[in-house]
C-alpha positions in Angstrom: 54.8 16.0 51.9 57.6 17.3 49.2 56.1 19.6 46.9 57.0 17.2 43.9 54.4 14.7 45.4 52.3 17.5 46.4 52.0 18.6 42.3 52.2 15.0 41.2 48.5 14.2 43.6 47.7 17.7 42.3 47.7 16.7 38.8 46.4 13.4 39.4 43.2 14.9 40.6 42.6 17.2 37.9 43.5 14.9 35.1 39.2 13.5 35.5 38.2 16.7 35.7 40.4 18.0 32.7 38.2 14.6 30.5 35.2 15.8 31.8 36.1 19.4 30.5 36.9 17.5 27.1 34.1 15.7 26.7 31.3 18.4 27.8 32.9 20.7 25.0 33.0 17.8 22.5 29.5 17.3 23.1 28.2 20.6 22.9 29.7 21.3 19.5 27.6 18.1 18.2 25.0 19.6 20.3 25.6 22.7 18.3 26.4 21.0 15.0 23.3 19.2 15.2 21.4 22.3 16.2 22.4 24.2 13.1 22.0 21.1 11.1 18.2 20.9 12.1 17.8 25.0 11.7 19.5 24.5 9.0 16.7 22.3 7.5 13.8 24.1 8.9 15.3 26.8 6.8 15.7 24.9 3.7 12.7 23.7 4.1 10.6 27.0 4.6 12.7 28.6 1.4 11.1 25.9 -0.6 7.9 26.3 0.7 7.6 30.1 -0.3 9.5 29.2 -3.5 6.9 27.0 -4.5 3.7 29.6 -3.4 5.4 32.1 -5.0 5.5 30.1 -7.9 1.9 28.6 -7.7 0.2 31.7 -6.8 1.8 32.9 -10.1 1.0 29.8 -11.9 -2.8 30.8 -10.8 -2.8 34.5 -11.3 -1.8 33.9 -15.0 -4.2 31.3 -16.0 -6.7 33.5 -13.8 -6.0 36.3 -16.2 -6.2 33.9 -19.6 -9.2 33.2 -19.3 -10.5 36.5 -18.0 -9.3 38.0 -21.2 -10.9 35.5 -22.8 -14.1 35.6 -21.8 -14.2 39.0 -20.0 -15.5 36.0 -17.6 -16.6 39.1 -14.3 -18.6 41.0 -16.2 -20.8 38.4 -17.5 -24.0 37.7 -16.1 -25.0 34.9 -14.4 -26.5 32.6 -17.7 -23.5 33.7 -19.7 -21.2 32.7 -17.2 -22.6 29.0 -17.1 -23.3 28.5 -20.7 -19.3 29.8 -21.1 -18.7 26.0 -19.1 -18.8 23.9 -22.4 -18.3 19.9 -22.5 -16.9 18.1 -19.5 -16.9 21.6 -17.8 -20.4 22.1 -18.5 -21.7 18.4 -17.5 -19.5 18.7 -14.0 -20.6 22.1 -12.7 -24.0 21.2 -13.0 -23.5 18.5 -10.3 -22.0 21.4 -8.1 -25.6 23.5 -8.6 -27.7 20.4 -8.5 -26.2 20.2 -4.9 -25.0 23.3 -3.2 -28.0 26.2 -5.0 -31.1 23.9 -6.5 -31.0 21.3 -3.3 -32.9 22.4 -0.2 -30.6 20.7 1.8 -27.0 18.9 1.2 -28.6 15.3 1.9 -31.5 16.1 -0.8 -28.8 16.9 -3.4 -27.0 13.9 -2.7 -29.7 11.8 -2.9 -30.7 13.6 -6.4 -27.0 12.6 -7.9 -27.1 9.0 -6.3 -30.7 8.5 -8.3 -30.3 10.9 -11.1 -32.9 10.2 -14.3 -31.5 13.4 -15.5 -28.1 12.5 -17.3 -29.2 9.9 -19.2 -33.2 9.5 -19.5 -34.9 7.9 -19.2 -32.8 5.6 -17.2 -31.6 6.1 -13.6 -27.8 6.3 -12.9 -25.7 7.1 -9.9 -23.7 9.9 -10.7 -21.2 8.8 -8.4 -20.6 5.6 -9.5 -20.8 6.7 -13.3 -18.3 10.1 -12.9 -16.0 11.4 -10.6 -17.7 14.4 -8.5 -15.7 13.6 -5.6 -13.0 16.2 -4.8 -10.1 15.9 -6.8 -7.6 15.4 -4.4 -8.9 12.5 -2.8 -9.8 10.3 -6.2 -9.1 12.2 -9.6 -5.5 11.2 -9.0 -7.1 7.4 -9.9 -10.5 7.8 -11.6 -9.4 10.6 -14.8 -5.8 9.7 -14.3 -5.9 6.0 -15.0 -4.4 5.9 -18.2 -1.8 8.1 -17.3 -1.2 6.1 -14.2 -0.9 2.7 -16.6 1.7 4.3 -18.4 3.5 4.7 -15.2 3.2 1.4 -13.9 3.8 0.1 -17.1 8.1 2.3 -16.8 8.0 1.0 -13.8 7.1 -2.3 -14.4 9.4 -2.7 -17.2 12.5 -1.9 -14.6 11.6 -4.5 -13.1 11.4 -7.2 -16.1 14.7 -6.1 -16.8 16.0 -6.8 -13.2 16.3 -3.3 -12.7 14.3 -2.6 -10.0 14.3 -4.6 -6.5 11.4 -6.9 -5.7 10.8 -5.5 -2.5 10.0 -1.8 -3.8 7.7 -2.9 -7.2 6.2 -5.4 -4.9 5.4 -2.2 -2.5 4.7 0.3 -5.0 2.2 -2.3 -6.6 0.2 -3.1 -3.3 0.3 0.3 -2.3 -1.6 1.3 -6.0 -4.2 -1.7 -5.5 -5.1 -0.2 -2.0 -5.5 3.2 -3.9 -7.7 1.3 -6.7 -10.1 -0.7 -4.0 -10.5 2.6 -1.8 -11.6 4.5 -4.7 -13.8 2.0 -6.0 -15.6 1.5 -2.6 -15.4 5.5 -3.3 -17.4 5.5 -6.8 -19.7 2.5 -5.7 -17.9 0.0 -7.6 -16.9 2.0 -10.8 -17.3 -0.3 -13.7 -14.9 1.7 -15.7 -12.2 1.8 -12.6 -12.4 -1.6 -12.7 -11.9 -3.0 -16.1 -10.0 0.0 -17.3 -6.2 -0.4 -18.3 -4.3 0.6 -15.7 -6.5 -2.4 -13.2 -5.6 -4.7 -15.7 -2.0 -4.0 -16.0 -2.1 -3.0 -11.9 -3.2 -7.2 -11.0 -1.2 -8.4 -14.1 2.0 -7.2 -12.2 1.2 -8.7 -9.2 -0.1 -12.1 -10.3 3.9 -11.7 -11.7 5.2 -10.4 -8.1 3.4 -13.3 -6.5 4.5 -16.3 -8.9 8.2 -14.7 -8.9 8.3 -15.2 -5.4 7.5 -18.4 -5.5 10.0 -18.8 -8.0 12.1 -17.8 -6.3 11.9 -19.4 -3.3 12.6 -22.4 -5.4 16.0 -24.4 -5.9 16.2 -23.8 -9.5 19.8 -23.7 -10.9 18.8 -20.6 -13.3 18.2 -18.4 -11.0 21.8 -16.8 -12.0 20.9 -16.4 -15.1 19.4 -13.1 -16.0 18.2 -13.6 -19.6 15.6 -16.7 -17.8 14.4 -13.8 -15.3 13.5 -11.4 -18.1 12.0 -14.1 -20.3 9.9 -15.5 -16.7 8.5 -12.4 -16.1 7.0 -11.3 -19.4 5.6 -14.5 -19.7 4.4 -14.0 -16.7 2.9 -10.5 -17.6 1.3 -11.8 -20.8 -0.6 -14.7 -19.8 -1.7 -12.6 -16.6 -3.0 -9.4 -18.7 -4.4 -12.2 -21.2 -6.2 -13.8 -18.3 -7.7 -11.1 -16.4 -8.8 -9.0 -19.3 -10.1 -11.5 -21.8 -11.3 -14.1 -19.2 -12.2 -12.3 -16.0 -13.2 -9.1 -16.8 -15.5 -10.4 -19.8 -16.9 -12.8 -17.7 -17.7 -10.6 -14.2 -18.7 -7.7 -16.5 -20.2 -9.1 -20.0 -19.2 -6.9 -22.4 -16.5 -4.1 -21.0 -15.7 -2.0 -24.1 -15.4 1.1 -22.1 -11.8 1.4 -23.1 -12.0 -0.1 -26.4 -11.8 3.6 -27.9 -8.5 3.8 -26.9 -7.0 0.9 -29.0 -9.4 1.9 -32.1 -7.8 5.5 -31.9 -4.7 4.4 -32.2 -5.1 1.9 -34.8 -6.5 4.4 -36.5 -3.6 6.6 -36.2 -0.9 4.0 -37.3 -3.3 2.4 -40.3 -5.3 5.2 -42.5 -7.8 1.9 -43.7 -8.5 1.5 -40.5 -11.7 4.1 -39.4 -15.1 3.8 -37.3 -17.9 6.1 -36.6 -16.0 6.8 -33.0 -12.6 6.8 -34.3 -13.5 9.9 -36.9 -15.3 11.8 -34.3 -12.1 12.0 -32.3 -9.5 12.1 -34.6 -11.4 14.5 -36.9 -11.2 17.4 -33.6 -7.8 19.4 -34.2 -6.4 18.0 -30.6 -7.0 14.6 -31.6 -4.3 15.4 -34.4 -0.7 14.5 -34.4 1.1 17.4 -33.1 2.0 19.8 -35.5 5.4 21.1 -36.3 4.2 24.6 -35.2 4.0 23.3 -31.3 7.8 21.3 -31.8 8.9 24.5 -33.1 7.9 27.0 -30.1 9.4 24.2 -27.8 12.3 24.1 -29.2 12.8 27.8 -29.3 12.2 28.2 -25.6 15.1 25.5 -25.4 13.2 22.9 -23.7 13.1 20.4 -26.5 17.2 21.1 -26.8 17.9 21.1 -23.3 16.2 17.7 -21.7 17.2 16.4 -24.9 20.8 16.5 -23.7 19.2 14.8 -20.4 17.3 11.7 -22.0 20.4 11.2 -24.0 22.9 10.9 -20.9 19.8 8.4 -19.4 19.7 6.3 -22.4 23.6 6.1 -21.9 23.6 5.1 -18.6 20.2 2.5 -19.3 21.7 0.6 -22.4 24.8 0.0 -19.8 23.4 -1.4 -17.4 21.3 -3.7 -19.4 24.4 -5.4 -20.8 25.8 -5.7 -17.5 26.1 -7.2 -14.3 24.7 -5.4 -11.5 25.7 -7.8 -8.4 21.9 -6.5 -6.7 23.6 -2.8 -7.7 20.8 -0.4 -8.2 21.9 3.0 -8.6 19.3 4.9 -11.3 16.5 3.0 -11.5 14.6 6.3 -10.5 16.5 8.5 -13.6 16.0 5.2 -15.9 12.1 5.5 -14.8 11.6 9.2 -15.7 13.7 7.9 -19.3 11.0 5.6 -19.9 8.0 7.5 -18.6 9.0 10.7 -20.9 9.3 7.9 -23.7 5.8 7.1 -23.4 4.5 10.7 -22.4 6.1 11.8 -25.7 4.5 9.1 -27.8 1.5 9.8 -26.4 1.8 13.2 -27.6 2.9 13.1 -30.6 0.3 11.1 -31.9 -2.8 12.9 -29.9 -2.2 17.0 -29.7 -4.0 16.9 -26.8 -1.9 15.1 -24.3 0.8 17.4 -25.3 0.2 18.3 -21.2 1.2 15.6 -19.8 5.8 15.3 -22.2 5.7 18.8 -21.5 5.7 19.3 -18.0 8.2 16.0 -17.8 10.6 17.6 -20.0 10.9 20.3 -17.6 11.3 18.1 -14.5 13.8 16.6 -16.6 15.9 19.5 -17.2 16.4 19.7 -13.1 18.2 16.6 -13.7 21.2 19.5 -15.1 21.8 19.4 -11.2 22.2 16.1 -10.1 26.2 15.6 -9.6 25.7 11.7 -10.0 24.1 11.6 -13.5 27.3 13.1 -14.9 31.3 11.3 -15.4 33.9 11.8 -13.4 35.8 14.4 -15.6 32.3 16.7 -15.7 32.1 16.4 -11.7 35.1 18.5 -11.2 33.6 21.4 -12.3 30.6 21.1 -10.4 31.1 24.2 -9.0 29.8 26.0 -11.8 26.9 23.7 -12.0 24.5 26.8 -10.7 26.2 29.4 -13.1 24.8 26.6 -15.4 21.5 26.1 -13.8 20.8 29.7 -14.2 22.2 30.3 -17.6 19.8 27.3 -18.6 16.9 29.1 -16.8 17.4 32.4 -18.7 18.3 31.3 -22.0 14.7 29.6 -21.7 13.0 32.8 -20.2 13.7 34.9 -23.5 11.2 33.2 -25.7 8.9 31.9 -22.8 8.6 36.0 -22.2 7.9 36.3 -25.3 5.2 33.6 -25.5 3.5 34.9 -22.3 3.2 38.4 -23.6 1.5 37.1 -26.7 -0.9 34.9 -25.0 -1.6 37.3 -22.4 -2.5 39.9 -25.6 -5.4 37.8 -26.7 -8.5 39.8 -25.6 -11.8 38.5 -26.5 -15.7 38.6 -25.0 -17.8 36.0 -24.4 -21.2 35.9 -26.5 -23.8 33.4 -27.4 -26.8 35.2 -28.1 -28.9 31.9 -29.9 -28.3 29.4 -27.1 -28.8 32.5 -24.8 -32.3 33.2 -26.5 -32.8 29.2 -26.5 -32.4 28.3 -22.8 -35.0 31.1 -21.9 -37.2 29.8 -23.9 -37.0 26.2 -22.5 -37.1 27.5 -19.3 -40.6 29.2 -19.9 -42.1 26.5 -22.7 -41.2 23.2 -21.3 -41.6 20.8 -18.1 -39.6 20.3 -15.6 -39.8 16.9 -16.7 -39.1 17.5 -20.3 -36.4 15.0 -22.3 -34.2 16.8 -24.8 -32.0 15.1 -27.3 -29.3 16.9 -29.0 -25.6 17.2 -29.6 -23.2 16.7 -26.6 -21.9 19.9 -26.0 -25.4 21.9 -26.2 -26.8 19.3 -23.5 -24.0 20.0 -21.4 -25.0 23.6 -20.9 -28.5 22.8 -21.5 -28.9 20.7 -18.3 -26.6 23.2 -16.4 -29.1 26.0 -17.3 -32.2 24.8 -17.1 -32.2 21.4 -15.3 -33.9 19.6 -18.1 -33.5 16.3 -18.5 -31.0 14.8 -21.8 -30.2 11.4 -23.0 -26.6 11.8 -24.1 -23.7 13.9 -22.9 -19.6 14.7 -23.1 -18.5 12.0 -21.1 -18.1 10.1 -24.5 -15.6 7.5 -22.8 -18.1 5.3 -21.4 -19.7 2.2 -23.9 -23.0 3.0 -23.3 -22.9 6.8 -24.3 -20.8 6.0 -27.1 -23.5 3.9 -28.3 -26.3 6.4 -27.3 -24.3 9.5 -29.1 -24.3 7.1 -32.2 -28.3 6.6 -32.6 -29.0 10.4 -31.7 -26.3 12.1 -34.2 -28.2 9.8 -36.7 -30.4 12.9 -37.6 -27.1 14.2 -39.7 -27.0 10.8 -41.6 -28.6 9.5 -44.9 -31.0 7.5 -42.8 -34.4 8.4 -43.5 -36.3 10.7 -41.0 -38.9 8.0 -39.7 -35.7 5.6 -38.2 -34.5 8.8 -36.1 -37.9 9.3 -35.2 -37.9 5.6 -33.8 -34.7 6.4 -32.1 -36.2 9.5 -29.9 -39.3 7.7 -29.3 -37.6 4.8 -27.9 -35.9 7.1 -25.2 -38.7 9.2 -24.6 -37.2 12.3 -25.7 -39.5 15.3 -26.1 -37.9 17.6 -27.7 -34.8 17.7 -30.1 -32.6 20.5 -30.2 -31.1 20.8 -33.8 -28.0 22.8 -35.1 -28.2 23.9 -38.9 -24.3 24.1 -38.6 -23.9 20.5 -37.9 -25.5 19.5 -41.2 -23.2 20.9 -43.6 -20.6 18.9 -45.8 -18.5 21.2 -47.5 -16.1 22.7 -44.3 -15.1 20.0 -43.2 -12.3 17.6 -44.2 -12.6 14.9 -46.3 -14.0 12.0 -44.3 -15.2 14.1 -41.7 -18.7 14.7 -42.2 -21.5 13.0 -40.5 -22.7 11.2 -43.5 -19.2 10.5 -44.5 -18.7 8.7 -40.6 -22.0 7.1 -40.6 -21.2 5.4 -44.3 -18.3 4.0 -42.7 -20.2 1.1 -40.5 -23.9 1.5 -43.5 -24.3 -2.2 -45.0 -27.7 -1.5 -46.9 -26.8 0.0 -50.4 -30.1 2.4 -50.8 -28.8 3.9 -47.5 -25.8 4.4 -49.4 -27.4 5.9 -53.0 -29.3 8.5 -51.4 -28.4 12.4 -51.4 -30.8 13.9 -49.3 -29.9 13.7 -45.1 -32.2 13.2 -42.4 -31.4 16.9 -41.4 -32.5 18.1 -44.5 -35.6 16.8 -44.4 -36.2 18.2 -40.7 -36.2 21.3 -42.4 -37.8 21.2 -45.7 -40.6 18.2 -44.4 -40.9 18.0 -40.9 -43.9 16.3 -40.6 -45.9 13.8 -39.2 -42.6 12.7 -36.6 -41.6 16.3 -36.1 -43.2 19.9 -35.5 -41.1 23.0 -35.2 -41.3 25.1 -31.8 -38.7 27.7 -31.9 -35.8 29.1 -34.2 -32.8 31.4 -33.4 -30.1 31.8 -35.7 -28.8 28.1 -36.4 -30.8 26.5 -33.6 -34.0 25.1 -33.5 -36.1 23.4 -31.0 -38.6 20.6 -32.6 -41.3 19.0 -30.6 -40.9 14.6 -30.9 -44.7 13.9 -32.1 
């Protein structure tokens, strides 16, 4: 054979093998590039991860160290450490004793919170049903977190009025929340409050729309097109839905649900100065119930937070009032930025008018602020110089770390020591001088830490949100009204209480502000005119003339202890 055939056959048979050569190497650098893309992650991943116990752990040591300096909180004993738990705080921690130190045995405790007579007496609740003891990361995302979670469906649910967000996701995120709401409610043994509270109403009112929208549009209407009809659809459709359930249903499975009613009074009180109520005053008269003062905008703005996601919620509200006007040809590409627009909106609303909700704008401002980061939230002509965006990041992060220094040296200064000698002196005595069985009547933050302490029973305490302790709390603080001594007698009597626990503090008139004394809250809702003329308050004559209803037992400082004859 000539050699030229001999290298042609040659060649022939190593072209194959030449392909195979190729295509092993091509395919293990994807092998490699996918390799180092999934290591690559892991990495990421892991970084985060420390990143965010770093910060946490941080997060804990310094709040850790707050309120040690606060309270000097390990070196107190035992009874000082409990009665230091005030409120809510108070009220839940004794749940915790009642089942893991007084029970003989977890099932005992259970049982004791399922059939408790000792939270409201002389009635018998279920502690579970009434509060939420389970741990928080399995239901306090739904049970304390409703309102806050209405305001949420309610940014989202306005995204989707506006034809801003798909069907398909609200439809999801809206059954995914109601399989949330009837878990927890199996949960809390059919929570009243769960149930008829706002964000349940506005929860079924969204999908009553969801499922009639569907139908609609299944239909051969010839304004389908047209988006103005869609809007317009839908909040009809949300109205007469919210309208329905909460003023037809909801009364009629469950009577009279004013649970939430506090709410709405609260903030007509706050946007109309005529308009005021015994429970409206007793909120809005605590310094976190104010508006936020210009002291608090201040500091924020000084740590650059207020400035900063300002620029943020500006370039969102750009972008939203856009792409309202136009046409989105089933385009969605912010409805996730446009959400967080809306939900600060309300979360800064929210704050402004009630100083205490200042938790929940503040930490969204700060998520906001990451938003600096996001290369499709700014134009074109900003986008080329993306590659300073972290020089940015970081000069954002230390211009704010100045004055937040600052502020974290100062609060980390405040030293203090916890001491309460009278209610110290108080609780010892109850626990040698009374029953188990005893009923005490008081004010709600002393029967907190009075049932924590000494396992008596009590008739009213801090969870003020629900109707029926409103109402309770109301007939009981009647001792610092101009009602005459014999009606609060008739008031005890009627709940079996055995002993009332009065603070001398609690009857004065002259340091508080106008409109904010108990007489001043309880003329509010007074019809009979002698009520009205007289001077002298039912807690004055406890002191001067306690007899024949009353008889006094012990006295420490500003508290006393009377025995209900």
């Amino acid at each position: 054979m000539p050699k030229d055939r001999q290298s042609t056959v040659r060649q022939r048979q190593q072209r194959p093998k030449n392909k195979q050569q190729i295509s092993t190497t091509e395919q293990a650098k994807i092998e490699k590039n996918e390799n180092y893309f999934q290591s690559s992650s892991i990495t990421y991943l892991l970084v985060l991860l420390i990143i965010a116990f770093i910060i946490s752990y941080l997060h804990f040591y310094y709040i850790y160290k707050l309120f040690e300096n606060d309270k000097h909180f390990s070196h107190l004993s035992t009874l000082e450490r409990e009665l230091s738990f005030r409120t809510e705080m108070g009220l839940y921690y004794s749940y915790f004793k009642q089942i893991a130190i007084d029970s003989s045995s977890f099932t005992q405790g259970f049982l004791s919170i399922v059939f408790d007579n000792r939270t409201e007496a002389p009635t018998t609740i279920n502690v579970l049903e009434r509060f939420n003891l389970y741990p928080e990361v399995l239901l306090g995302f739904i049970y304390l977190a409703q309102f806050t979670l209405a305001t949420q469906l309610l940014s989202l649910g306005l995204l989707y009025i506006l034809d801003l967000l798909p069907f398909p996701q609200f439809f999801f995120i809206v059954c995914t929340q109601i399989l949330s709401l009837i878990i927890s409610t199996i949960l809390m043994f059919g929570n009243r409050m769960l149930l008829t509270s706002l964000f349940s109403t506005v929860l079924f009112s969204f999908y009553f729309v969801c499922i009639l929208d569907y139908i609609y549009l299944n239909s051969s209407s010839l304004f389908q097109s047209y988006r103005i009809v869609i809007i317009l659809r839908r909040i009809i459709f949300f109205l007469i839905s919210f309208i329905f359930i909460k003023f037809i249903i909801i009364n009629y499975l469950f009577k009279s649900p004013d649970d939430d009613a506090h709410i709405w009074d609260i903030l007509k009180s706050k946007l109309s100065s005529k308009f005021r109520t015994f429970d409206t005053q007793l909120y809005t008269c605590a310094k976190e119930f104010d508006f936020t003062d210009l002291e608090t905008i201040t500091k924020l703005c000084q740590t650059g937070l207020i400035p900063f996601s300002f620029i943020i919620l500006c370039r969102l509200a750009y972008s939203f009032l856009l792409d309202i006007f136009q046409n989105h040809k089933n385009e969605y590409k912010q409805i996730w930025n446009y959400y967080h627009l809306i939900q600060t909106g309300a979360y800064i609303l929210m704050g402004i008018f009630i100083m205490r909700l200042k938790l929940f704008p503040v930490p969204q401002l700060c998520l906001l602020i990451s938003l600096y980061m996001n290369e499709q939230l700014w134009p074109k002509k900003i986008k080329k110089i993306t590659k300073w965006k972290t020089v940015l990041f970081i000069f954002i992060v230390i211009a704010m770390t100045i004055q937040g220094k600052t502020n974290i040296k100062e609060q980390l200064a405040i030293k203090g020591e916890y001491s309460n000698y009278p209610m110290e002196k108080m609780i010892e005595w109850i626990n040698s001088n009374t029953q188990n069985d005893s009923i005490f009547a008081g004010t709600m933050p002393t029967m907190a830490n009075l049932k924590l302490s000494t396992g008596r029973s009590i008739i009213v305490h801090p969870h003020y949100e629900h109707g029926k302790i409103r109402r309770r709390v109301k007939l009981v603080y009647t001792m610092y009204s101009r009602k005459p001594l014999r009606h609060i007698h008739s008031i005890l009597k009627q709940f079996q209480v055995n002993y009332y626990v009065y603070e001398s503090h609690w009857c004065t008139i002259t340091n508080r502000p106008k409109g904010c004394s108990f007489p001043e809250m309880y003329d509010i809702d007074e019809e009979d005119e002698r009520i009205l003329r007289r001077t002298t308050l039912a807690c004055h004559t406890l002191q001067s003339h306690p007899d024949p209803y009353f008889k006094k037992l012990f006295t420490y400082d500003h508290l006393s202890i009377y025995a209900v004859l």
